[in-house]
Every structure is written in structure tokens, then in C-alpha cells.
ROTITI-144591 format. One line per field, with one value per residue (C-alpha): residue in one letter; y, z, x. Coordinates in steps of 0.02 Angstrom, whole numbers, plus 32768, in hexadecimal, padded with zeros to 4 digits. Layout:
% ROTITI-144591
residu = c(A_...)
Y = c(Y_...)
Z = c(Z_...)
X = c(X_...)
END
This chain:
% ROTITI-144591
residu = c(X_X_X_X_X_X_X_X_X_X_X_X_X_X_X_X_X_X_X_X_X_X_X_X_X_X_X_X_X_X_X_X_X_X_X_X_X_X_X_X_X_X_X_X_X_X_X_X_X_X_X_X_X_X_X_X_X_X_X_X_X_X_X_X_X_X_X_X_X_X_X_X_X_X_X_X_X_X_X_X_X_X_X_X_X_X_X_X_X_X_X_X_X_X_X_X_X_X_X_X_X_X_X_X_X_X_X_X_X_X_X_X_X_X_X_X_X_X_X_X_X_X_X_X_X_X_X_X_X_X_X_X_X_X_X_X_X_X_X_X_X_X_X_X_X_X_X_X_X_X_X_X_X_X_X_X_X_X_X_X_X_X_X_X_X_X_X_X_X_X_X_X_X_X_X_X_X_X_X_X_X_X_X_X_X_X_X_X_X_X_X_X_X_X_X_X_X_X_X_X_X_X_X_X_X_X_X_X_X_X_X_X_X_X_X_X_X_X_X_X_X_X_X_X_X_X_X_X_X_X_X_X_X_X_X_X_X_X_X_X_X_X_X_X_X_X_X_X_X_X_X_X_X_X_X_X_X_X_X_X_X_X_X_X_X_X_X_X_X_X_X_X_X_X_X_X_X_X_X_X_X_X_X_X_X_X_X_X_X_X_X_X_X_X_X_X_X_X_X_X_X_X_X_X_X_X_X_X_X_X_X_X_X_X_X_X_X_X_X_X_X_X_X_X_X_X_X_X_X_X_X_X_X_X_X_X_X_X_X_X_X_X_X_X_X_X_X_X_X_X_X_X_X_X_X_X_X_X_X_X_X_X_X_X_X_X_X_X_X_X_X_X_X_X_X_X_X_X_X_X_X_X_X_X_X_X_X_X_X_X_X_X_X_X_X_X_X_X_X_X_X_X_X_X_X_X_X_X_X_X_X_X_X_X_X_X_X_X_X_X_X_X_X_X_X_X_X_X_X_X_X_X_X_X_X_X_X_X_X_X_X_X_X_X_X_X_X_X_X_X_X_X_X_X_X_X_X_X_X_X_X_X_X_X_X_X_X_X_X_X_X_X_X_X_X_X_X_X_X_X_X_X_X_X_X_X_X_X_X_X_X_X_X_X_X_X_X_X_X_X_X_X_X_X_X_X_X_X_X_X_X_X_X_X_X_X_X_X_X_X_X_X_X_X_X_X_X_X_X_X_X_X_X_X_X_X_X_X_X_X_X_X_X_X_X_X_X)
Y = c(D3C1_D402_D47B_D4E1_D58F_D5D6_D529_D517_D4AE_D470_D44E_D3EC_D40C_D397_D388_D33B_D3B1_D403_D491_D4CF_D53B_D500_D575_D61C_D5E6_D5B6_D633_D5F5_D634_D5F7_D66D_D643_D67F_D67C_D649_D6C4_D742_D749_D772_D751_D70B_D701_D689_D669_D5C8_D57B_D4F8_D476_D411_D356_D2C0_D211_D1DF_D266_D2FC_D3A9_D3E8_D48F_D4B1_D521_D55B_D5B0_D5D6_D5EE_D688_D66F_D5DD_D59D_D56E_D5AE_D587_D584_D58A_D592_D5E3_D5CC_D632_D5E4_D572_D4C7_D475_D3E6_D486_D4C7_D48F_D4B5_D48A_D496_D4B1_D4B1_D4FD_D4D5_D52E_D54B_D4D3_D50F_D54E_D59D_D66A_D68C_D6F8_D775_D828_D8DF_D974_D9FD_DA24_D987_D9A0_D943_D92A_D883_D813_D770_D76D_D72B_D7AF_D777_D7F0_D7D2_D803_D7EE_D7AB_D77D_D746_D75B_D6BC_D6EC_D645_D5DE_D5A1_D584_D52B_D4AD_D483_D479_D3E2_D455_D41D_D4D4_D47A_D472_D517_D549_D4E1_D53E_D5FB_D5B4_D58E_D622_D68A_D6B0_D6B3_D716_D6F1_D763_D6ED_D717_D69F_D6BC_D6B1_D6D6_D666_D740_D76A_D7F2_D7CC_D709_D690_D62C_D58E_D51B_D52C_D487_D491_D516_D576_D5D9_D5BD_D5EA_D58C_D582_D5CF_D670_D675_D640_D66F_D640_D6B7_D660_D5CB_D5AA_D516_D49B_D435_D4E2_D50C_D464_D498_D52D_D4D4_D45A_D4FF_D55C_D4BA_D4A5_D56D_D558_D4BD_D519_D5B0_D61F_D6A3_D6C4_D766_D749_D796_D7A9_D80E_D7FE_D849_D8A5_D8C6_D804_D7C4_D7CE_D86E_D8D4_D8AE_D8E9_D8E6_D81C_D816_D86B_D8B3_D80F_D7A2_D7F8_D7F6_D734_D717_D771_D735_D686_D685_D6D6_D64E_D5D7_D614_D6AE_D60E_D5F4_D636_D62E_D6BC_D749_D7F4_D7F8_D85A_D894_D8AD_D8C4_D963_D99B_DA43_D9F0_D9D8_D9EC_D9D0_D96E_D9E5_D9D2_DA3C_DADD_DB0E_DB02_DB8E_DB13_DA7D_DAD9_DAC5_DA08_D9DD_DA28_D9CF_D91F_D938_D961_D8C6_D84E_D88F_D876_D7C8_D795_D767_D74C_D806_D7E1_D87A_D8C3_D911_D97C_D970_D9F6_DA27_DAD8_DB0F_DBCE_DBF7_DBB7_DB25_DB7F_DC0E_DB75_DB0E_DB64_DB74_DAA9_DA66_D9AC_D9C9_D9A2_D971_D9D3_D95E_D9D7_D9C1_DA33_DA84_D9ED_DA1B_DAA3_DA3B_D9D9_DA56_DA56_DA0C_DABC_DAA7_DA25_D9AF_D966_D9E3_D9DE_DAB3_DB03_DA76_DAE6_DB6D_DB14_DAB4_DB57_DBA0_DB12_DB1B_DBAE_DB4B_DB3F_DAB8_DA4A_D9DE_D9E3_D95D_D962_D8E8_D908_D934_D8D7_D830_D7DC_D798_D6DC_D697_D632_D65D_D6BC_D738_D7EF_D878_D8E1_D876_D86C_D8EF_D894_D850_D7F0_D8B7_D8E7_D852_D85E_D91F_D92A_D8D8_D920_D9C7_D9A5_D946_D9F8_DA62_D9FA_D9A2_D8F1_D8AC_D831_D7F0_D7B8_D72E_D715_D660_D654_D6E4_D6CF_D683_D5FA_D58E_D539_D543_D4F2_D5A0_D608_D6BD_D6E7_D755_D6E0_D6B0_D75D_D73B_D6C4_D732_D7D1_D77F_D734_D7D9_D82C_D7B8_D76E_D7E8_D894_D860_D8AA_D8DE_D94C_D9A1_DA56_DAC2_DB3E_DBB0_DC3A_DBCC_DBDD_DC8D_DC96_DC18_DC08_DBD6_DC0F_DBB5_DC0B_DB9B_DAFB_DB1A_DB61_DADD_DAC2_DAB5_DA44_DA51_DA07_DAB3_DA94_DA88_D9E8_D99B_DA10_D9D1_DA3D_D9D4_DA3A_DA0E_DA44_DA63_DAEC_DB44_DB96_DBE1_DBB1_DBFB_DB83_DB8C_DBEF_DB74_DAC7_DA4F_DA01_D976_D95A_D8EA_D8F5_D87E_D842_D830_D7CD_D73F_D74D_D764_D7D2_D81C_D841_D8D9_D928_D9B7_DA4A_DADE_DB50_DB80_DB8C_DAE0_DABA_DA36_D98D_D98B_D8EC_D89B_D848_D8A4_D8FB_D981_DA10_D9CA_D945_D97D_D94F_D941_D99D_D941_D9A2_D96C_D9B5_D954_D8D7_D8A6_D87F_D7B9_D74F_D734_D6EE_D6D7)
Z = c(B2CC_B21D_B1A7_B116_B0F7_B0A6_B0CE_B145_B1F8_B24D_B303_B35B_B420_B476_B546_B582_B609_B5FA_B5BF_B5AF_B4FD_B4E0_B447_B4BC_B56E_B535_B4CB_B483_B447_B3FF_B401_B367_B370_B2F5_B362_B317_B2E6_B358_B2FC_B346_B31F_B38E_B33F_B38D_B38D_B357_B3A5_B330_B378_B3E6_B39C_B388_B438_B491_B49D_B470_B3E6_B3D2_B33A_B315_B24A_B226_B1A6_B1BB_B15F_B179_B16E_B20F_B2C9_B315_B3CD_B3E4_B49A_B4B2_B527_B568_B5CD_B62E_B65C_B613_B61E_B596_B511_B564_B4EC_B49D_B400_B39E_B2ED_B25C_B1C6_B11A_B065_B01A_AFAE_AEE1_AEC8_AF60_AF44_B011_B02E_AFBC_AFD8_AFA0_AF6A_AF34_AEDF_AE71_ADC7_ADE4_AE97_AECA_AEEC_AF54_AFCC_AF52_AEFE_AE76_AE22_AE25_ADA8_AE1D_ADA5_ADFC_AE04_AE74_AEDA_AF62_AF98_AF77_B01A_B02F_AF96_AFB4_B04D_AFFA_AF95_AEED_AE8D_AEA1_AE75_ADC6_ADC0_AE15_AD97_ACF6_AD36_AD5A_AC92_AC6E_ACD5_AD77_ADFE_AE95_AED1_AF2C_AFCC_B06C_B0DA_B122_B0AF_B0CF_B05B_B039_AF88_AF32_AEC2_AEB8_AF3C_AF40_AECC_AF04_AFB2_AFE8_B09B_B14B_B126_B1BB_B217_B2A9_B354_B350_B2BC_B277_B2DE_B388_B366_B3CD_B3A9_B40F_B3B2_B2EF_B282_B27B_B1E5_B186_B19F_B186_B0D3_B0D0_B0D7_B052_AFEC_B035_B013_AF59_AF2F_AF76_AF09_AE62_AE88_AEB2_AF37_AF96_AFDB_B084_B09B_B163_B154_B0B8_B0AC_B12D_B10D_B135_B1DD_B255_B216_B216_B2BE_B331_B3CC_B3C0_B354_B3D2_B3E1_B435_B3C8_B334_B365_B3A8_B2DB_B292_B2FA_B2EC_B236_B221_B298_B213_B18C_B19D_B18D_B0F2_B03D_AFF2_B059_AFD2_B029_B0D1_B0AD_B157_B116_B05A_B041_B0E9_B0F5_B119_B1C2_B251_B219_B178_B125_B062_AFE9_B084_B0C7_B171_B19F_B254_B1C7_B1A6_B267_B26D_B1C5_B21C_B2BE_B253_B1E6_B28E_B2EC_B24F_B255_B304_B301_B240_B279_B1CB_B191_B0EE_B09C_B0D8_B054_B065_AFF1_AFEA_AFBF_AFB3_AEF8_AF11_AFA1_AF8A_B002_B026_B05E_B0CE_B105_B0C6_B192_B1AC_B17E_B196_B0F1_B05C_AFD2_AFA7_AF57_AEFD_AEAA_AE10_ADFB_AD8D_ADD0_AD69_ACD8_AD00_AD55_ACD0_AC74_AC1C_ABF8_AB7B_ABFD_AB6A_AB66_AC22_AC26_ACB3_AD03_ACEF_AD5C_ADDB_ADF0_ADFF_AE7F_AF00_AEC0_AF15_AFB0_AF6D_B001_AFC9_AF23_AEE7_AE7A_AE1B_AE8F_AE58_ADA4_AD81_AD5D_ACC5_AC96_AC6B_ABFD_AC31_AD03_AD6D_ADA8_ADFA_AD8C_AD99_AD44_ACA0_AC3D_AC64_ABD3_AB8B_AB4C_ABE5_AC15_AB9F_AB9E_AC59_AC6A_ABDA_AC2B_ACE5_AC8F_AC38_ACD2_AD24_AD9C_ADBE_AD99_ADF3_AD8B_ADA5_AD4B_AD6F_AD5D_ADF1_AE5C_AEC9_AEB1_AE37_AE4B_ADA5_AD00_AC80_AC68_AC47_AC13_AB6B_ABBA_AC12_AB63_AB6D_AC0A_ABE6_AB49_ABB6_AC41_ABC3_AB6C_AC04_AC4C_ABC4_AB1F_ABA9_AC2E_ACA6_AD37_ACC4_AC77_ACB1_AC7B_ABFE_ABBF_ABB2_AB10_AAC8_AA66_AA11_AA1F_A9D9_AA6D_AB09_ABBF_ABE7_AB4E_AB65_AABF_AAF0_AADA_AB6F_AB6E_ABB1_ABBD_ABF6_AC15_ABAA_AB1B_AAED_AAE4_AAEB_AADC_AA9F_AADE_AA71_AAC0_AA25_A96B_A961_A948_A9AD_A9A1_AA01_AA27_AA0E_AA23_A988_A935_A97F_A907_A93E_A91F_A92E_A92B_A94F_A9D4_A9C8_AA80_AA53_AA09_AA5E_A993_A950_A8B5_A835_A84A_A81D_A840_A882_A801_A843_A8EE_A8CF_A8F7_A8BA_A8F2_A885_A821_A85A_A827_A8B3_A91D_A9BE_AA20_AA09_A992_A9A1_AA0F_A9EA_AA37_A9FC_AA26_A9EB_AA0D_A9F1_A941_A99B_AA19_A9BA_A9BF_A95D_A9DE_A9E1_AA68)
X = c(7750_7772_7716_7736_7712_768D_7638_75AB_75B9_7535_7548_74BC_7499_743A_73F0_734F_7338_726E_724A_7187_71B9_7269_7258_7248_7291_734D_73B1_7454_74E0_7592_7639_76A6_7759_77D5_7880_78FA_7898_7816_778E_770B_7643_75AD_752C_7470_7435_739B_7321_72F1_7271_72B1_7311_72DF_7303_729C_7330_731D_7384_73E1_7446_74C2_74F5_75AA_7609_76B9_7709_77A5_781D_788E_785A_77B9_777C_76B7_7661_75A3_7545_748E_7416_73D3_7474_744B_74F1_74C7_74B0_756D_75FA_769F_76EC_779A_777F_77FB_77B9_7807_7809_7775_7728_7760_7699_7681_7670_764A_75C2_757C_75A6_7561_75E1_75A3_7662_764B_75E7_753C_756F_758E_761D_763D_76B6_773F_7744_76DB_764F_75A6_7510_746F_73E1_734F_72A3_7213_71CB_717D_7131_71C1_71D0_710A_7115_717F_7143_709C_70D9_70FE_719F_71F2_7293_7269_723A_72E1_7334_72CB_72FF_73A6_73C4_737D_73F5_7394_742D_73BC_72F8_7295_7236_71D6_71D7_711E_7096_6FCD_6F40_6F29_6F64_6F2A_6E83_6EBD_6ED4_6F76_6F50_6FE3_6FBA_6F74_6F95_6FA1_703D_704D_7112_70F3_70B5_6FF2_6F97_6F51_6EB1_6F1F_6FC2_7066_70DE_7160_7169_7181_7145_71DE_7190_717C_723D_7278_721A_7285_7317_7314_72F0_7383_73EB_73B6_73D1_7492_74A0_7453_74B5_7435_7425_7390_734A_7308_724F_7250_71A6_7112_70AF_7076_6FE0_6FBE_6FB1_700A_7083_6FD1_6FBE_7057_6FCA_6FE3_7088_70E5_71A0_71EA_718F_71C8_727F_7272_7236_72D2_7351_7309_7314_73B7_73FD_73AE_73E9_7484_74FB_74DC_7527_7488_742E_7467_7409_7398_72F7_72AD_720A_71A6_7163_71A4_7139_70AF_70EC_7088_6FC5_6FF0_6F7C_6FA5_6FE8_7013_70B4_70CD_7172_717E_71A4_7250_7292_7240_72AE_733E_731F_7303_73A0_740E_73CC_73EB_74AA_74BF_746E_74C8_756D_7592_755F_7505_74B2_73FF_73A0_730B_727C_71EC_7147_714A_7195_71AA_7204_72BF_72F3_73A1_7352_72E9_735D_740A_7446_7438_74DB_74A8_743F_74AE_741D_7389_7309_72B6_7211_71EB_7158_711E_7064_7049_7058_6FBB_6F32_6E9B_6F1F_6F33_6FEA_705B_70B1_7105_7188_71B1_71AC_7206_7268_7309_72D3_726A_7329_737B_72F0_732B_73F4_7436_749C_7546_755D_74CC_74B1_741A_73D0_7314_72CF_71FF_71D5_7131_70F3_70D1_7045_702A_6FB5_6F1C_6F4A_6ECA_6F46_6F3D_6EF0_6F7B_6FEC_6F85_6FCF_708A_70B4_7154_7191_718A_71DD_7277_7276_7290_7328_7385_734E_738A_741A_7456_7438_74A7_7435_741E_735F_72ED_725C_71AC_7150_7088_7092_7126_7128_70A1_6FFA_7036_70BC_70C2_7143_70AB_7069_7120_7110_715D_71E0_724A_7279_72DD_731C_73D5_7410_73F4_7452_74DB_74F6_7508_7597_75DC_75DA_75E6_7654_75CF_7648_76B0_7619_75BB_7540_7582_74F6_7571_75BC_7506_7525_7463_73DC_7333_72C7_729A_728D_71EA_71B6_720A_7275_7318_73B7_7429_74CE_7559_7612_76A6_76FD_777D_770E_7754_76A6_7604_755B_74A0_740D_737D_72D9_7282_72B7_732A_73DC_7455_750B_7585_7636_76B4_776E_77B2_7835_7800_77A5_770A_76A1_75F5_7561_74AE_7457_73A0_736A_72CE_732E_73CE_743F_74AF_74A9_7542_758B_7626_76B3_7661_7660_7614_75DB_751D_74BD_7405_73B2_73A1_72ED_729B_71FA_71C6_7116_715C_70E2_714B_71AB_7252_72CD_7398_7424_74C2_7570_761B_76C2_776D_7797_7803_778D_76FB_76D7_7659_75D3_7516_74C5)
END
């Protein structure tokens, strides 16, 4: 048969011999080997329910990785010799889009590249329901296709979900959700809901088309049923879920980062909001059994609860964990609602609390939710508003972290674009100043350029600075009005302009005459006043842009 790398291969197994739980009794696996290399790929297989005729159907998903001859063999416990095979497979180039899989490196600025080579600025969005959603009958395509436009390349997705949501109930849900055999109140742990993955697929299938990655939620949340119960959601059961959906789904290029569990502290009891110290061995134990199982290695990233003890100093000794998912201390900004979410405070440092592995990327997976108008929606989210929104990413942006946002009308209870937040009108110039005016992979935090500044982080006002090191192009992202020196090369001529991150426009500017920059005066009503964005160039370099 013939293939081509980086493109997915289905092979269908087929026997009507009887099994009483064909999904527990028959474990299959398929050895890929590459004929003059010999690398080599163990891949589980997956039950998928009978054919037309009566059979019982396993499948098997690959993805070659390398071009030439491979050999594949299966093997089944117990022997059922229908499910025994052997193939000869000659895999072609690529097809010109593919990328291959997705890829963290800690060496790279922002983190991320494909396996071509080619760099990758994570921008994401939160959905946890996506998959619940569709199979619920709601169009989640056209909401793919709206955060798509506006830049969204990564969504955040659990693939169990609870009628549970905190202080409202899920309002697409029009239908039993629950993928495994049985249902809540008798559970089979040793079977899964077919029609519910089936539902999964055509998900996983449109994200690959659009171009976006997905972040696999193995566990959320678990303080739901049944991760609050490990006296009924035992070990076995547990692992039989995991390795079941990573034979699903490790295949293909569109699963970006596995996330063993959301909020993993909460681990054993599910009790909310506490840190459980045996949650740190359990993540390690997940992420080790998701790299032997993913023959096709993608990234495991850990996600937490806990804000104030570092996740290195966690989980620094697990060297299957290359992504910390971190979640800022975006709480804070809501309790009694005593503090001004609008100018996203502190995001910097809670980053730099969880940054410390120089063998991990980290990326500011959990910042807060915005609000949307006229949606019954958690209390906490209320004091998210579009600032927030907009400030947030230009912040994580100018630490040097990739951002994942949330949106109250699509990240968990609703399901719906007609009631869009103002701030994902912020979201496509952030992302197209980021990769197209700053060539993101060249650019790093330079606060040591940044000679005086008014402003201070403890107060949400102090500008951040961005470099390419050779101080070709260097970039102020002032969160508030201000001014700030900066040390530029003595005899090179620069260029600037001034960015407006609300509507996505330059400004005229002009040759740099002096190294002292004060922000633009603007009219418009800000809390906290407008914030600006500060673009120099060496002279040469600067181009007429508007984004």
C-alpha cells in the first residue's frame, strides 16, 4: 500500500469471533518499522463498535514520519487470528501544507515549531465543550471558522464533560453527554460511548482542516464525577480511558499538547480550590504513561491550580513534561471584586513564578474569562472585561509567553457566536502584529534596554520590552500612558511608529531623535488610561504597515 508522511492511515481490522466486552477483552497492537532505518512504532488499537454485516471493527491510526519502506505486523491478546495481519507500506513526500506534528523547545523564542522546521506562535482559545457541543447538534464549525479569522490557531477541550458548571448549567446541552459504557448513575468504565467519539472525530477532522491545534483534556475537572471518585474510577479504568483515546487520536496532526488532567492538584478527593502534594507523583505517573503509549511523542503539558508554589520546583524531575499550562492568578482580580481587572495586574510575575524549567516552555494557558453581554455566566468572570481582554495578550506577548484566551459566550456553558465579547475584536491585529510586523521567532524580552520607566508592575503600568537582539527592531508595549528611555545603539538611525492596539493602526512617526519615548495623547475613555504600542526599526527597516 502507499502513504505519505505526515499523513494519517487508517487501517480497519475486522473478525466475527464473540467477545462479551470486545472493548476490554482484546488488546491490539501494530509494530511500524521503517526498513532502513529501523525505527521503530508501537501503536494501540481501538475498537470501534461492528460493521454493517455483523463484524467487529478494530482500527488502527498512523502517521508515518519518515519517507521510504515500512513493514507493519499486528498483534492481539488474546490470539484472534482474523485481527493478525501484515502490511508493506511505501510512504511518499509530504503533502506541500503538511507541517508534521507540533513540537515544544524550550531553545526556540515562544517555543514551538512543527516538525519542518517551521515556527509556531500558539494563540489559543478556551472551549471546553467543544466536543459535547457538537455532538449536541451545535454548529461549532462556525464558531471554529469565526476564531479562525480572528487568529485563534490552538483550543483548549476536555473530552468529558458533567451537566456541572459552575453557577450556570450548560445551555447547549440538549442531550446525555457521558462517553463512556453505561451512564453516570451506573457507570461502565470498560466501555466508552461510540456515538460520542464518532462526535469527536468530525471535530478532530474539521480543526486539522482549519489549521487548528487542539489541546487534549484527558481529565476535567475533577472535581466532577467520576475523577472525585477514584473508589469507582479506579487505576485500570483510568489507564483503559487514556490509552483508548490516545489510540484515537495520537495519529493525528491536529492533537497540538496532551493535558493529563485540568487543575491537576485536585487529585485524589476532587476537593476544589486545595493542593493535594500526592497530585505531583499522579501527574508524573499520567505524563510517563501518555509517552509510553504516544508512539508519536507529542508534547504533555501540565496545567495547575495552585498559583504560589512554582511548578518546576513540582514537577521539574519529570522529563516527559515539556509545557506548563500555567494559570495566573487571574482570581484575585475578581474576589469582592476589589481590584481593576481591566488592566490585567500581575500576569508578568504569576508567568515568571511557573518559568523557572529551562527544559520546559511555558505558555499563559488560564488568564480569565470575559464577560459577554446579555449571557448568564459564572460570577467570577464579571469583572473580565474587553481591557482585560486586549491587555492580557500584549502583556504575555512581551514576556515572551504564548497566550490562550477565554470568551464567556464559547468556553463553556454557551456555545454560541450571537453574543461575542468586545475583545475578540483585539484578538487578529494582536496576532498579525506579532507575526507579521515582529517576526515573533526572532524577538525576546529585553527589559535590560528599558534604562528608566514611569510605571511599575506591582501597578499594572510598567512598559515591556521586546527585542530582536540585534536591536534591529525593538518594540515598548505600554499598558498604560507613559514614557520610558531606552538605550539604543549609539550611531544607528531609527525609525519609529506608534501602534493603537484597540484598533489595530499605526500612527505617523518619524526618525528617532532622541532616546526618550512618551506615550501618544489619545482621546478615546480607557480605565487606566490608553495603552500604545511602541514599534522602532533601524532606519532601513522600517516599512509602511497597518494592520
Amino acid at each position: 500500500m502507499h502513504a505519505a508522511k505526515w499523513k494519517m492511515v487508517e487501517f480497519t481490522l475486522t473478525t466475527k469471533d464473540n467477545f462479551d466486552n470486545p472493548f476490554w477483552d482484546v488488546q491490539l497492537q501494530a509494530q511500524f518499522v521503517h526498513q532502513s532505518s529501523g525505527t521503530a512504532q508501537t501503536v494501540h488499537g481501538y475498537y470501534d463498535g461492528l460493521s454493517e454485516d455483523g463484524a467487529h471493527v478494530w482500527k488502527v491510526r498512523w502517521t508515518p514520519v519518515q519517507e521510504g519502506e515500512w513493514s507493519c505486523a499486528t498483534s492481539v491478546y488474546p490470539s484472534v487470528p482474523d485481527l493478525t495481519r501484515s502490511y508493506e507500506i511505501q510512504v511518499g513526500a509530504a503533502p506541500e501544507q503538511s507541517r508534521g506534528y507540533l513540537r515544544a523547545n524550550p531553545d526556540l523564542n515562544y517555543g514551538f515549531q512543527f516538525d519542518n522546521g517551521e515556527p509556531f506562535f500558539l494563540f489559543g482559545d478556551t472551549q471546553y465543550n467543544l466536543f459535547a457541543a457538537h455532538y449536541c447538534g451545535v454548529d461549532v464549525e462556525s464558531i471554529l471558522h469565526q476564531r479562525r479569522k480572528q487568529g485563534i490557531n490552538y483550543i483548549r477541550a476536555r473530552l468529558q464533560v458533567s451537566p456541572y458548571h459552575p453557577d450556570t448549567p450548560n445551555q447547549w446541552q440538549t442531550k446525555d453527554c457521558w462517553p463512556w459504557g453505561g451512564s453516570a448513575q451506573m457507570p461502565n468504565f470498560m466501555k466508552v460511548n461510540l456515538a460520542y467519539f464518532r462526535a469527536v472525530d468530525e471535530v478532530v477532522a474539521q480543526c486539522e482542516e482549519l489549521g487548528i491545534g487542539l489541546e487534549m483534556i484527558l481529565q476535567a475537572w475533577l472535581f466532577e464525577f467520576p475523577f472525585n471518585d477514584r473508589g469507582k474510577f479506579v487505576a485500570e479504568y483510568e489507564l483503559f480511558w487514556n490509552r483508548y483515546v490516545i489510540a484515537r487520536y495520537a495519529a493525528s496532526t491536529a492533537v497540538y499538547i496532551w493535558c493529563p488532567a485540568n487543575e491537576y492538584e485536585f487529585y485524589p478527593t476532587g476537593t476544589p480550590g486545595k493542593y493535594h502534594k500526592e497530585s505531583n507523583r499522579w501527574m508524573k505517573r499520567l505524563s510517563d504513561q501518555i509517552r509510553q503509549d504516544d508512539a508519536f511523542a507529542h508534547p504533555i503539558g501540565a496545567h495547575n491550580w495552585e498559583k504560589t508554589i512554582p511548578m518546576p520546583q513540582r514537577l521539574g524531575d519529570c522529563g516527559n513534561i515539556e509545557v506548563y499550562l500555567v494559570q495566573t492568578s487571574w482570581g484575585v482580580e475578581t474576589k469582592g471584586f476589589t481590584r481593576d481587572a481591566s488592566l490585567c495586574k500581575g500576569l508578568e510575575k504569576d508567568m515568571r513564578v511557573h518559568s523557572g524549567n529551562k527544559n520546559v516552555v511555558s505558555v499563559c494557558a488560564e488568564f480569565g474569562y470575559e464577560r459577554a453581554s446579555g449571557l448568564l455566566t459564572a460570577r467570577s468572570h464579571q469583572s473580565m472585561d474587553h481591557h482585560h481582554t486586549r491587555r492580557g495578550q500584549w502583556r504575555a506577548g512581551f514576556s515572551g509567553y504564548t497566550v490562550v484566551h477565554g470568551f464567556d459566550n464559547t468556553w463553556g456553558a454557551h456555545m454560541t457566536l450571537d453574543s461575542e465579547p468586545q475583545g475578540t475584536a483585539y484578538l487578529s491585529s494582536y496576532y498579525r502584529f506579532m507575526t507579521e510586523t515582529l517576526s515573533f521567532q526572532n524577538m525576546k524580552p529585553a527589559p535590560e534596554l528599558v534604562e528608566l520607566a514611569i510605571g511599575s508592575e506591582e501597578e499594572g503600568t510598567l512598559p515591556i520590552c521586546l527585542s530582536d537582539r540585534q536591536d534591529q527592531v525593538i518594540s515598548v508595549y505600554f499598558p498604560t500612558p507613559g514614557e520610558c528611555t531606552l538605550k539604543l545603539n549609539p550611531g544607528q538611525q531609527y525609525s519609529y511608529r506608534w501602534f493603537n492596539p484597540r484598533t489595530g493602526i499605526f500612527a505617523d512617526g518619524g526618525i528617532v531623535s532622541s532616546e526618550r519615548f512618551v506615550t501618544p495623547e489619545q482621546e478615546e475613555n480607557v480605565p487606566g488610561g490608553a495603552d500604545s504600542v511602541l514599534y522602532i526599526t533601524a532606519a532601513e527597516k522600517m516599512e509602511e504597515r497597518e494592520l
